[in-house]
C-alpha positions as CSV (number, residue, x, y, z in Angstrom):
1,X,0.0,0.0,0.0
2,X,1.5,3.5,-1.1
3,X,2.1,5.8,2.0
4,X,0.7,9.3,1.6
5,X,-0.8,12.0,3.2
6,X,-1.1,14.3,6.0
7,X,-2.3,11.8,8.6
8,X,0.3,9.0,7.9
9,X,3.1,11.8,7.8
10,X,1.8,12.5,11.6
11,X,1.5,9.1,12.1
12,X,5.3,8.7,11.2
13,X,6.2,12.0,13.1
14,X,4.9,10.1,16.4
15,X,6.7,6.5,15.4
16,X,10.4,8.3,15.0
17,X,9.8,10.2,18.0
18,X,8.8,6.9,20.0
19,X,11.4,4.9,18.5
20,X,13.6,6.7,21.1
21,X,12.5,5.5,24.4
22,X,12.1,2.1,22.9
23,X,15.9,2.3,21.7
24,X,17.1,3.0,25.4
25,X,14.9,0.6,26.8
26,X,16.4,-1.7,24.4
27,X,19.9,-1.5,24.8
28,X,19.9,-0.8,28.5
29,X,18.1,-4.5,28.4
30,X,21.0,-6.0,26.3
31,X,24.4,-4.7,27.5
32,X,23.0,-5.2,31.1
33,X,22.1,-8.8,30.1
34,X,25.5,-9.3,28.4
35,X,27.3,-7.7,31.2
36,X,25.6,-9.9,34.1
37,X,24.9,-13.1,32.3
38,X,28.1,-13.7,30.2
39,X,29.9,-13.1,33.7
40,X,27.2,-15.2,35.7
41,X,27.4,-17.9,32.8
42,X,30.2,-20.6,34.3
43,X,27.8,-21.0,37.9
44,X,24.8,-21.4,35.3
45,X,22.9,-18.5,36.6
46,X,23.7,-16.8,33.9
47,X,22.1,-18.8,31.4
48,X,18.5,-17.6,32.5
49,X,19.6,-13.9,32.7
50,X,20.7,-14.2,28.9
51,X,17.8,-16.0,28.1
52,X,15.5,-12.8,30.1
53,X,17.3,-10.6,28.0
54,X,17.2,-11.9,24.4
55,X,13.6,-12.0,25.3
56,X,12.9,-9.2,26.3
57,X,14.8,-7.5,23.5
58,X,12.4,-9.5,21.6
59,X,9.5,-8.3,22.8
60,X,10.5,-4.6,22.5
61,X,11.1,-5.9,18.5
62,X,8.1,-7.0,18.5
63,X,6.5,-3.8,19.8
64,X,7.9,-1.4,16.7
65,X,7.0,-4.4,14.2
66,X,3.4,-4.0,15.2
67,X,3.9,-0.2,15.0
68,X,5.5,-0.7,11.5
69,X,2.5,-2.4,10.6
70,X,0.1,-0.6,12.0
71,X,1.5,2.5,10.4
72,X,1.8,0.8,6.6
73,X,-1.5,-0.8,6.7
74,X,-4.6,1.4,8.3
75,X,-6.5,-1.4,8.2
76,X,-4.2,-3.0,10.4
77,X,-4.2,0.0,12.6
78,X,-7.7,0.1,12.9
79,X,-8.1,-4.1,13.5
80,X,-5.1,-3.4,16.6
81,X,-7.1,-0.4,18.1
82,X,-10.0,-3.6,18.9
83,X,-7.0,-6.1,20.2
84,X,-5.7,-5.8,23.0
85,X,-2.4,-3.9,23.2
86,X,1.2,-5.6,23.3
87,X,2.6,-5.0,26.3
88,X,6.3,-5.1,27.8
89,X,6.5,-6.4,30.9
90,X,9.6,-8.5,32.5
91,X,7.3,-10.7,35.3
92,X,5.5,-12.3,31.8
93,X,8.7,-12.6,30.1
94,X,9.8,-14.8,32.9
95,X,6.9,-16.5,33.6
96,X,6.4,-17.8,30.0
97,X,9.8,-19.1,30.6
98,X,9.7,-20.5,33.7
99,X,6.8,-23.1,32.5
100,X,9.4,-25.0,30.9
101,X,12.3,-24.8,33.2
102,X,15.6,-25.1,32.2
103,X,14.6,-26.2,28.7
104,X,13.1,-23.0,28.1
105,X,16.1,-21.3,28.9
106,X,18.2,-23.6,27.0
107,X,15.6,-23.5,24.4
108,X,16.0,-19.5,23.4
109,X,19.8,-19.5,23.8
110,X,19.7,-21.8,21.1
111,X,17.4,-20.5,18.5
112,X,19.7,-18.5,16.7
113,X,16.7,-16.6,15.2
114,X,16.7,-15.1,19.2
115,X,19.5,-13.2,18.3
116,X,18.8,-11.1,16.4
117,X,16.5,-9.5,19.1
118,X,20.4,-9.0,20.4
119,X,20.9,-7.5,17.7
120,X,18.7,-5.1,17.4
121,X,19.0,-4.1,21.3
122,X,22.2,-2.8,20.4
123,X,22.0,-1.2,16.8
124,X,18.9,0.1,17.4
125,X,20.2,2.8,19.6
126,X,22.3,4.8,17.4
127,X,19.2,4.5,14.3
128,X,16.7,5.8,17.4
129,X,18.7,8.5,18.3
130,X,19.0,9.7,14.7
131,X,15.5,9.3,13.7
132,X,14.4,11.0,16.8
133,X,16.4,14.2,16.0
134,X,15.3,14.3,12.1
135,X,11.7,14.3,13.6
136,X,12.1,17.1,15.8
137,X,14.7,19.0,13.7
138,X,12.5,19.0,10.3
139,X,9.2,20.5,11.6
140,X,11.3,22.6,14.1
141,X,13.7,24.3,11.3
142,X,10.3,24.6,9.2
143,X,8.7,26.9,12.0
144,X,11.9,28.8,13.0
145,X,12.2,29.6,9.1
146,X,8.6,31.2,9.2
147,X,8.7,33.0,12.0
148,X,11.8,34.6,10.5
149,X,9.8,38.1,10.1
150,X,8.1,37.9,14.0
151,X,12.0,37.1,15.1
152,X,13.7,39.9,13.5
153,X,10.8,42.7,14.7
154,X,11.3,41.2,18.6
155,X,15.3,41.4,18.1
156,X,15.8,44.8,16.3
157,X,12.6,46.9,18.3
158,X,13.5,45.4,21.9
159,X,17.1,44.4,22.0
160,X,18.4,46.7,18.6
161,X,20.0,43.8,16.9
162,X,19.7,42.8,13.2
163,X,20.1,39.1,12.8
164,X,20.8,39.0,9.1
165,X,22.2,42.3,8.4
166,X,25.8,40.4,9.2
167,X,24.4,37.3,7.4
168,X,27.9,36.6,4.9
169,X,24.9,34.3,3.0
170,X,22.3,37.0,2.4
171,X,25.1,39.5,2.0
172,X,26.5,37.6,-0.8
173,X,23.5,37.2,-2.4
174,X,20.6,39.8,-1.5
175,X,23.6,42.8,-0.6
176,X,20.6,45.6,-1.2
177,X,18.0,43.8,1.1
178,X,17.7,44.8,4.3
179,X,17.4,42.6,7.3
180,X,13.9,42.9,7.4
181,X,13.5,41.5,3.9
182,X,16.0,38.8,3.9
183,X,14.0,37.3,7.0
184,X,11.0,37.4,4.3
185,X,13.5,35.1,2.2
186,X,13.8,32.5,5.3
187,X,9.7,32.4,5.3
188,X,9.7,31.3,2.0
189,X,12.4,28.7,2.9
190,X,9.9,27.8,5.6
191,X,7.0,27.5,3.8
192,X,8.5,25.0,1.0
193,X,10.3,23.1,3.8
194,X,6.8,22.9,5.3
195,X,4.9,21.7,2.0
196,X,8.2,19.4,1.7
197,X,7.9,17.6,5.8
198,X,4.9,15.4,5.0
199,X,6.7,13.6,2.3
200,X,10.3,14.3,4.1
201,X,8.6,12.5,7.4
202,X,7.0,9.6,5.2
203,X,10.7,8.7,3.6
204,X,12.4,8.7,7.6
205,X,9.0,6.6,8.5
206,X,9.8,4.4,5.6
207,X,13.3,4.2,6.0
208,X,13.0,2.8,9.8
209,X,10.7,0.4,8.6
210,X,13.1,-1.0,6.0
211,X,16.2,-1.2,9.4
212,X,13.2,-2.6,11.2
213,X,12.4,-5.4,8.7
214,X,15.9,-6.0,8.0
215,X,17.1,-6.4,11.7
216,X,14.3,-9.0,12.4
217,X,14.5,-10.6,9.5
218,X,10.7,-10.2,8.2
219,X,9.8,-9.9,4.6
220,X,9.6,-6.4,2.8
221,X,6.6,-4.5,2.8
222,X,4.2,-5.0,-0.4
C-alpha cells in the first residue's frame, strides 16, 4: 500500500519520535544482560539472565514491528485499536519461561533466530537516536524559518540587533536587502520546507521500517 498523506506523515512523526524510548529501553536491556549473564554464565545463573534478555529484546522488537504495521496498513491500525495492546512487561517474560524450566532457557539461547533481538537491542540505539532528531529538527527548522519576520521585529525593536544584516549568505546574495527582507527570504524557505515535511517524514518513517524489517528478519513491505 502506497504511503501518503497528512495523517500518515503524523503518524510517522509520532513513530520516529517513539522509537527513542524504545531504543534505550532496548539497549539498556542487552548490554546489562550481556554484562551480568556472560559473567554469571560458568555457575549457570547466567544462562536464564541471557535468556530474560534476548527475550525481552524480543519483545521490545516485536512492539515497533506492530507499529510498522500498524503504520503501513490502516487497516491493520484500525483491526489493533480492537486487540488488546502488546505489552512489555519482565514478570510475563519470565513466567512464559519459567513453564518449561531449564529447557526454556536452553531453548532460546539456542534459537539463533533469538538473536537477532540481540541485535537489534544494540543497533537500534544509534538508528533511534537519529531518527528522533530528524523528527524534531524538520518540523522545528520549518517553523523557525517562518517566524523569520516575528524574530527579527522582537530582536531589532527590543534588544536593537539585526540578525541577518551580518548574514555573509544573504550578504552575498541579496547585498541591497535589508534585514527585514531577507527574513522574508527564510519564510519562504519555511513555507517550501513545510509543504516538503509530510513527504520528508513519510521517507524517515519508511526508512526505519526498511532497518526494522531488515534487523528482524521479516519480509519487505508489499
Amino acid at each position: 500500500m502506497k504511503i501518503t498523506g497528512w495523517t500518515q506523515a503524523i503518524d510517522a512523526w509520532k513513530l520516529l519520535l517513539g522509537s527513542l524510548p524504545r531504543g534505550i529501553v532496548a539497549f539498556v536491556i542487552a548490554v546489562a544482560g550481556l554484562s551480568v549473564g556472560l559473567s554469571l554464565a560458568v555457575f549457570a545463573i547466567g544462562l536464564p539472565i541471557l535468556a530474560g534478555m534476548l527475550a525481552a529484546c524480543k519483545r521490545i522488537l516485536d512492539m515497533d514491528r506492530r507499529l510498522i504495521s500498524a503504520w503501513e496498513s490502516p487497516q491493520e491500525k484500525s483491526s489493533q485499536a480492537k486487540s488488546p495492546a502488546l505489552r512489555f512487561g519482565l514478570q510475563e517474560i519470565i513466567a512464559d519461561l519459567r513453564k518449561d524450566g531449564w529447557r526454556g532457557w536452553l531453548g532460546v539461547l539456542r534459537d539463533a533466530r533469538q538473536y537477532r533481538s540481540l541485535a537489534y537491542g544494540i543497533g537500534h540505539f544509534p538508528v533511534s537516536i537519529l531518527a528522533f532528531v530528524l523528527a524534531l529538527v524538520i518540523p522545528v527548522t520549518a517553523a523557525a524559518l517562518l517566524l523569520s519576520p516575528a524574530a527579527e521585529l522582537v530582536s531589532s525593536r527590543l534588544f536593537s540587533f539585526s540578525l541577518f544584516e551580518d548574514d555573509l549568505i544573504m550578504q552575498w546574495i541579496f547585498p541591497e536587502w535589508s534585514s527585514f527582507q531577507r527574513s522574508w527570504f527564510n519564510t519562504g524557505l519555511g513555507v517550501l520546507l513545510l509543504l516538503a515535511t509530510p513527504f520528508l517524514l513519510r521517507k524517515l518513517g519508511a526508512y526505519y521500517a526498511a532497518w526494522i524489517r531488515w534487523i528482524s528478519g521479516a519480509p519487505s513491505h508489499t
